[in-house]
Structure formats: C-alpha cells, structure tokens
C-alpha positions in Angstrom: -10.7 4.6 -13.4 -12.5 6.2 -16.3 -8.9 8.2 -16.8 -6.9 5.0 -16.8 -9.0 3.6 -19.4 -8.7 6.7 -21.7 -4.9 7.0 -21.1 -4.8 3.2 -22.5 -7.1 3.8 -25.5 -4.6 7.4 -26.0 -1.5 4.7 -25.5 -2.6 2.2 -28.4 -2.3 5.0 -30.6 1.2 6.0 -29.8 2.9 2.7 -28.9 3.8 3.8 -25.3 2.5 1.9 -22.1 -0.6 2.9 -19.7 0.0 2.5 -15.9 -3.1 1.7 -14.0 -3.6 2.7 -10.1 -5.6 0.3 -8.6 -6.9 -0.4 -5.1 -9.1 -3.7 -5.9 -10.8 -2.7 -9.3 -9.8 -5.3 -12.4 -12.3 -3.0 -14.6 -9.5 -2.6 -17.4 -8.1 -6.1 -17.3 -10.4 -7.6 -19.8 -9.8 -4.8 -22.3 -6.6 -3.9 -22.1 -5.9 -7.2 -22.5 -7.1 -7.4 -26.1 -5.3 -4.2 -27.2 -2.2 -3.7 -29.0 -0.4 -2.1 -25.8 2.1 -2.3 -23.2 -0.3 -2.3 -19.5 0.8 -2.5 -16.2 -1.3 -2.0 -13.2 -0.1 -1.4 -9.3 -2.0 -3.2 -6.9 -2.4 -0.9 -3.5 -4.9 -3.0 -1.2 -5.0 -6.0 1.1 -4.7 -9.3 -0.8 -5.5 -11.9 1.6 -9.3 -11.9 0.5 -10.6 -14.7 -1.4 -12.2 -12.7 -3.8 -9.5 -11.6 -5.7 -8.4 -15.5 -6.8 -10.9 -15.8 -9.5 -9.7 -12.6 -11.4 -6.1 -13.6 -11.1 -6.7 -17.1 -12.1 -8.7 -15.9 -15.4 -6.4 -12.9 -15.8 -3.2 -14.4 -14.8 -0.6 -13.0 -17.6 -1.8 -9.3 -16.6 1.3 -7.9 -15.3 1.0 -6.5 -11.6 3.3 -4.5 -9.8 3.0 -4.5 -6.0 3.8 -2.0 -3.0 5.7 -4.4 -1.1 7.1 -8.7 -1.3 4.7 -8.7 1.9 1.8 -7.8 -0.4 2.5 -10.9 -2.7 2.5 -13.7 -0.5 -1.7 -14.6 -0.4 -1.4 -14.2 -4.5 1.5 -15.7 -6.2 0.0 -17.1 -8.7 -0.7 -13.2 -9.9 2.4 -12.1 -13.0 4.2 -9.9 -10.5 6.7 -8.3 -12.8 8.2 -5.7 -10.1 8.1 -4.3 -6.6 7.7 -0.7 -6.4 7.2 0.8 -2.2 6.0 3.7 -1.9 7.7 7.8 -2.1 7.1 10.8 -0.8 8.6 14.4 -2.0 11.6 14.8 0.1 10.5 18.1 1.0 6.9 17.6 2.3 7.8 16.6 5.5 11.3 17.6 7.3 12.6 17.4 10.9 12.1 20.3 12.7 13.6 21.3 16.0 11.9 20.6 18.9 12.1 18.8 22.6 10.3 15.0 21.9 8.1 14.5 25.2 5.6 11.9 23.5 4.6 9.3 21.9 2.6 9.9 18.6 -0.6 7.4 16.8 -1.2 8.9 13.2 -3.3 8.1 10.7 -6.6 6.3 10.9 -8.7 5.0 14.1 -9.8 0.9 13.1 -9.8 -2.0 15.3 -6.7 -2.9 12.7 -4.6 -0.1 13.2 -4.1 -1.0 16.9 -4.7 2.2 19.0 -5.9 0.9 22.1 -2.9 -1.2 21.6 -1.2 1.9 21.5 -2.6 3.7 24.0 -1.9 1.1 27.1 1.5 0.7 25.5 2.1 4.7 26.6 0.2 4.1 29.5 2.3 1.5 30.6 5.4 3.7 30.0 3.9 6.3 31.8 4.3 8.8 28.8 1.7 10.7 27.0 0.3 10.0 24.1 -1.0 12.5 21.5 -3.1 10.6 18.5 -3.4 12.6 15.0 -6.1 10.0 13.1 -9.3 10.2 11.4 -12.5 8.7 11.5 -14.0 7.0 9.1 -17.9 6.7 9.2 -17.4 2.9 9.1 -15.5 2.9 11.8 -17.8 5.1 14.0 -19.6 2.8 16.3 -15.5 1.0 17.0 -14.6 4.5 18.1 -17.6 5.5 20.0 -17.9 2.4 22.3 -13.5 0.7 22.2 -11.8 4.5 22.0 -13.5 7.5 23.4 -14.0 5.7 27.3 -10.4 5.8 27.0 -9.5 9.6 25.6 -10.6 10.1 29.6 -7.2 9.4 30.4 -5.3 12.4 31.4 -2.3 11.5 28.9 -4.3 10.6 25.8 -5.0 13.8 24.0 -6.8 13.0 21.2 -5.8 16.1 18.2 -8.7 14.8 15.0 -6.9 14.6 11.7 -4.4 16.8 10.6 -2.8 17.8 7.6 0.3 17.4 5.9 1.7 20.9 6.9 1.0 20.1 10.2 2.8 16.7 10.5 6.7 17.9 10.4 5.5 19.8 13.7 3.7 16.5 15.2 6.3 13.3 14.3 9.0 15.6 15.2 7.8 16.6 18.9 7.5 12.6 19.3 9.4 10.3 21.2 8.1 7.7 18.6 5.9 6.5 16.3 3.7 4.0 17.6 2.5 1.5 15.1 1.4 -1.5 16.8 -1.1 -2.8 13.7 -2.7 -6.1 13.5 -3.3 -6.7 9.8 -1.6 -7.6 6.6 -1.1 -3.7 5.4 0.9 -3.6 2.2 2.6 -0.4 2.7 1.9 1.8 5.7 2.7 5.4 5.1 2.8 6.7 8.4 6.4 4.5 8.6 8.1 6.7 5.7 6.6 9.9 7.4 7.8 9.7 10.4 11.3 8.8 8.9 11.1 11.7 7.4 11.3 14.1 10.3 13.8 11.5 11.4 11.2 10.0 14.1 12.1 6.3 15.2 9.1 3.9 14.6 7.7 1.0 17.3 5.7 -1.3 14.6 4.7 -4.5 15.2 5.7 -7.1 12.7 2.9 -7.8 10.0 2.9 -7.0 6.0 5.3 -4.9 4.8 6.8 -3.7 8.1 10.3 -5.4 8.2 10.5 -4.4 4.7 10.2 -0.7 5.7 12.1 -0.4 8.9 15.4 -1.4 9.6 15.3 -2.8 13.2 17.9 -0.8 15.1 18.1 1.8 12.9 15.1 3.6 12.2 13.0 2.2 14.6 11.8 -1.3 16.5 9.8 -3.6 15.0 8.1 -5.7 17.7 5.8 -9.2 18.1 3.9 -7.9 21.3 3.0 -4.9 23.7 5.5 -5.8 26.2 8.2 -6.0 23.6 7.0 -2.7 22.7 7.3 -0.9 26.0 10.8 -2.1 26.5 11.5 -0.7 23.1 10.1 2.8 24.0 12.7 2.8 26.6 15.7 2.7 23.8 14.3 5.2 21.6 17.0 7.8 22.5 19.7 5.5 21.4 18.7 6.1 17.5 20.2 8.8 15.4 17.1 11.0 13.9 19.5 12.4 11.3 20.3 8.7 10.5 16.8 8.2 10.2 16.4 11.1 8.1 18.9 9.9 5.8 17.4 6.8 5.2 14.3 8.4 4.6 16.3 10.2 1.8 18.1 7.2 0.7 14.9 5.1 0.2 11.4 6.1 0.3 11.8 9.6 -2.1 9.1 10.1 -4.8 12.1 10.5 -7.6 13.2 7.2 -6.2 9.9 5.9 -6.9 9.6 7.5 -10.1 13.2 6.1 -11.1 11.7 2.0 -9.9 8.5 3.1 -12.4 10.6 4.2 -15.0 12.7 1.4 -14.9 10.1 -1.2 -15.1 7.5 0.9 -17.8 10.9 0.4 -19.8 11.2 -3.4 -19.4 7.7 -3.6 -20.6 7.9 -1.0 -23.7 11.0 -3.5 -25.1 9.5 -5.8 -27.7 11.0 -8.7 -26.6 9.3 -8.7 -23.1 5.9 -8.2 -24.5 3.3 -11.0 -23.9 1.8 -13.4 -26.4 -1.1 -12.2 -27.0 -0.1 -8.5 -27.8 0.2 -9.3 -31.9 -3.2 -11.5 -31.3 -4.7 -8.8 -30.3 -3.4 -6.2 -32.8 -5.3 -9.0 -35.6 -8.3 -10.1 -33.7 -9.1 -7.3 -30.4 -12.0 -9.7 -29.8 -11.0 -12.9 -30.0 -7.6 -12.9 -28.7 -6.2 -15.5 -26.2 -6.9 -14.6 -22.7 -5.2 -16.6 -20.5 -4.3 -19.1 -22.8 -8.2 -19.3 -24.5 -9.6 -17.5 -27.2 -12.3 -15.2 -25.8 -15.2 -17.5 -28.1 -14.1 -20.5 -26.1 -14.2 -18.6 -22.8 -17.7 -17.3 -23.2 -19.1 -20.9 -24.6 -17.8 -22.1 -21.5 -19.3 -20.1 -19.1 -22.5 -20.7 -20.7 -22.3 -24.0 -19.6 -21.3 -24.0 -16.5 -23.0 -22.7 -13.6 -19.7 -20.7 -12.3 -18.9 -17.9 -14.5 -15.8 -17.6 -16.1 -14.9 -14.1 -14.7 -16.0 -12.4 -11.7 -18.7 -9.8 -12.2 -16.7 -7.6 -11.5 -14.6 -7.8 -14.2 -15.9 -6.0 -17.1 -16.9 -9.1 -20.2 -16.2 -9.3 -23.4 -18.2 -8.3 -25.8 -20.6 -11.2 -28.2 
C-alpha cells in the first residue's frame, strides 16, 4: 500500500493518474481524495460483507473499477467507472500434448472452494481425481478433519501446491477442470488457466462464473453435483484448441492492459474529472468529500456516537 500512496504523491506532481490495487484496504481514499489527481482503485475481494457499506457511503465518488459485473451486485451504490477481468501472459501456460485420463481440483483447499464437492463428483464418475491446492494455515483444522479421511480413496491423489511451470503439464493431462465453488468469487483464476491449456471447465454457477465461461464452449457451468457428473460425461465433445483460442481472444494480460489503458485515459481527460479535483488543488484540507467539506464532516462525527468513517479509513487531519 505504502507504494500506491507514493506513486499518488509522484502523480500530483506530473498530472498523470495513480492506479491503486486493492483487496479490501480504503487506506488511500481519504487522501487521495483531497489531491489535485486523477485516482482510480481496482477492487479484487469478496463484496457481500457489510463492512465495506460505511466506506462506500462516505467515499462514494471514489472511482472503483471491479474484476467482474458479478463483483458489483452487493455494492452499487460504489462509482464503478469500468469492468476490467482479469489476464494472464499468453505464454505462461500453453497446451501441451498429452492423453487426458482425469479430472483436476487446483488452487486452494477451503470449505468455499468445494473439493469434497469435487471429489464425490469424480467418485461418482468413477474417474480419478488429482488435486493441485494449497493450504492455508486458516484453513488447517477444515483440511485435517473434512479432506484428508477422504485422500484414502484409491483415485484421490492429492499432489500439494504447485507452480506455474508445472501447471501446462497438470490442466492439460485433465479431462476437466473441476470447479464446483460455493461462494460469491469475483474472478477465479483457475477458469482462465485452464483455458489456457485449452482444458474445459465444470464450474458451478456463482460470482463471476457465467461471465468467464461460455457454457458449451469452454466448459459447463452447473447448479448441482448431479448436473455436474452428467456434464463430465460430455467433456470430449469440446474443442481444446477452441478453448485455447478463447483464452487468446479474452483473458490475455495485453488485453487487460489495453481495458486499463483505456479507462486511465477516460479519467486523465479534463472533462471526466470529479468535482472536487479543483477544490482540492485550493483547499487539500477542506475539500468536499462526498458532498461535505471535511470541517463539517469531522464536527459531525463529534457529535454523534457513529463515526463518520470507518476506522479503517485513514482521517483527516484537524
């Protein structure tokens, strides 16, 4: 965060626009608001928590950019000025050539990413299942008494995490992806990497999922389990190179960079700029912040028992 904040301060200077990457930190909202600067800042986590109202009903002409529409939907009353999904470089990960006999879990072991979903889904099919995911130390105790009585199974094999250069190798010995999550996720990258070895996904619909695959093309997107394991039996029916090629088409990092680009441009131009951009070029301290002058703000919330902003949100100075 402490980069962002200097690349803001190094941006008033020059007239250009700072970008910030945030997960759920509003640190630079109060200041950036008050400087003489172009700011835009991509939201990357879950939204459907009720603490992030409060910053977005005090901050609420901040312009946000999102990772999918999915992401949106608990927060509209956030300045969403863009959608951006994600990109990778279209060489990290490529198909490679090699006989698919199972079905593949990657990325990380939760109760929300659905792997014992997953794993009676294979079972069910009768196909083994190899699982590529970490674990995080929060989710320790979930793994230790819901996942490892059932890496028993003679077609689980469980492989740890694994790195990118070992990936192309993994998605592209798969049958399919299996993504059966139960949570809101605003952009799942295991969906563009396994389109990138041209391996078909089976994702369950929720968050950005039907905004990622195209059902009947790059994979199945599915409401249940046994929806799922009738899907697993039409796998072969998809083209990988088509798969690949909408990979290509769609989730690229110059794509990605060409969406930035095209939006830090509709913000630079003068006649897009917010209100309060001149305001705070005169007055950095008491500009109007969401359509109060920071003096009225702070007189308010010593009267009131709520505070204005969240604690979270760095304060103005008195």
């Amino acid at each position: 965060m402490a980069t962002s904040l200097t690349l803001g301060l190094q941006c008033c200077r020059c007239e250009r626009a700072s970008h910030d990457d945030a997960g759920a930190r509003y640190y630079p909202f109060s200041l950036f608001s008050r400087l003489p600067v172009p700011f835009v800042t991509t939201l990357h986590g879950r939204l459907d928590l009720p603490e992030h109202h409060p910053t977005f009903e005090t901050f609420s002409s901040v312009p946000v950019i999102s990772v999918s529409d999915a992401q949106r939907l608990p927060l509209q009353q956030a300045n969403w000025v863009g959608t951006v999904h994600h990109g990778m470089p279209r060489d990290l990960l490529v198909p490679q050539i090699k006989s698919q006999t199972y079905l593949a879990f990657l990325g990380r072991i939760s109760p929300e990413k659905g792997l014992e979903s997953a794993i009676r889904i294979a079972c069910e099919c009768a196909i083994p299942l190899k699982i590529a995911a970490k674990v995080d130390k929060a989710d320790a105790d979930y793994f230790a008494q819901k996942i490892c009585p059932q890496l028993t199974h003679k077609d689980v094999d469980y492989l740890g995490e694994i790195k990118d250069e070992d990936k192309s190798d993994f998605l592209s010995g798969a049958l399919g992806l299996l993504v059966p999550i139960d949570w809101p996720e605003p952009f799942g990258l295991v969906l563009i990497e396994a389109m990138a070895c041209g391996t078909p996904v089976i994702a369950f619909n929720r968050g950005s999922v039907s905004e990622i695959v195209t059902n009947g093309l790059t994979g199945f997107i599915v409401e249940s389990e046994p929806e799922a394991v009738a899907a697993v039996g039409k796998l072969s029916s998809l083209s990988r190179a088509a798969i690949r090629q909408q990979f290509e088409e769609r989730f690229t990092a110059d794509r990605m960079a060409s969406d930035y680009t095209r939006l830090y441009r509709n913000l630079i131009d003068p006649r897009s700029r917010p209100a309060f951009r001149n305001a705070a070029a005169r007055d950095p301290i008491n500009c109007p912040v969401n359509g109060f002058p920071a003096s009225v703000q702070r007189e308010a919330g010593r009267r009131t028992k709520v505070p204005v902003r969240p604690k979270h949100v760095m304060r103005l100075p008195k």
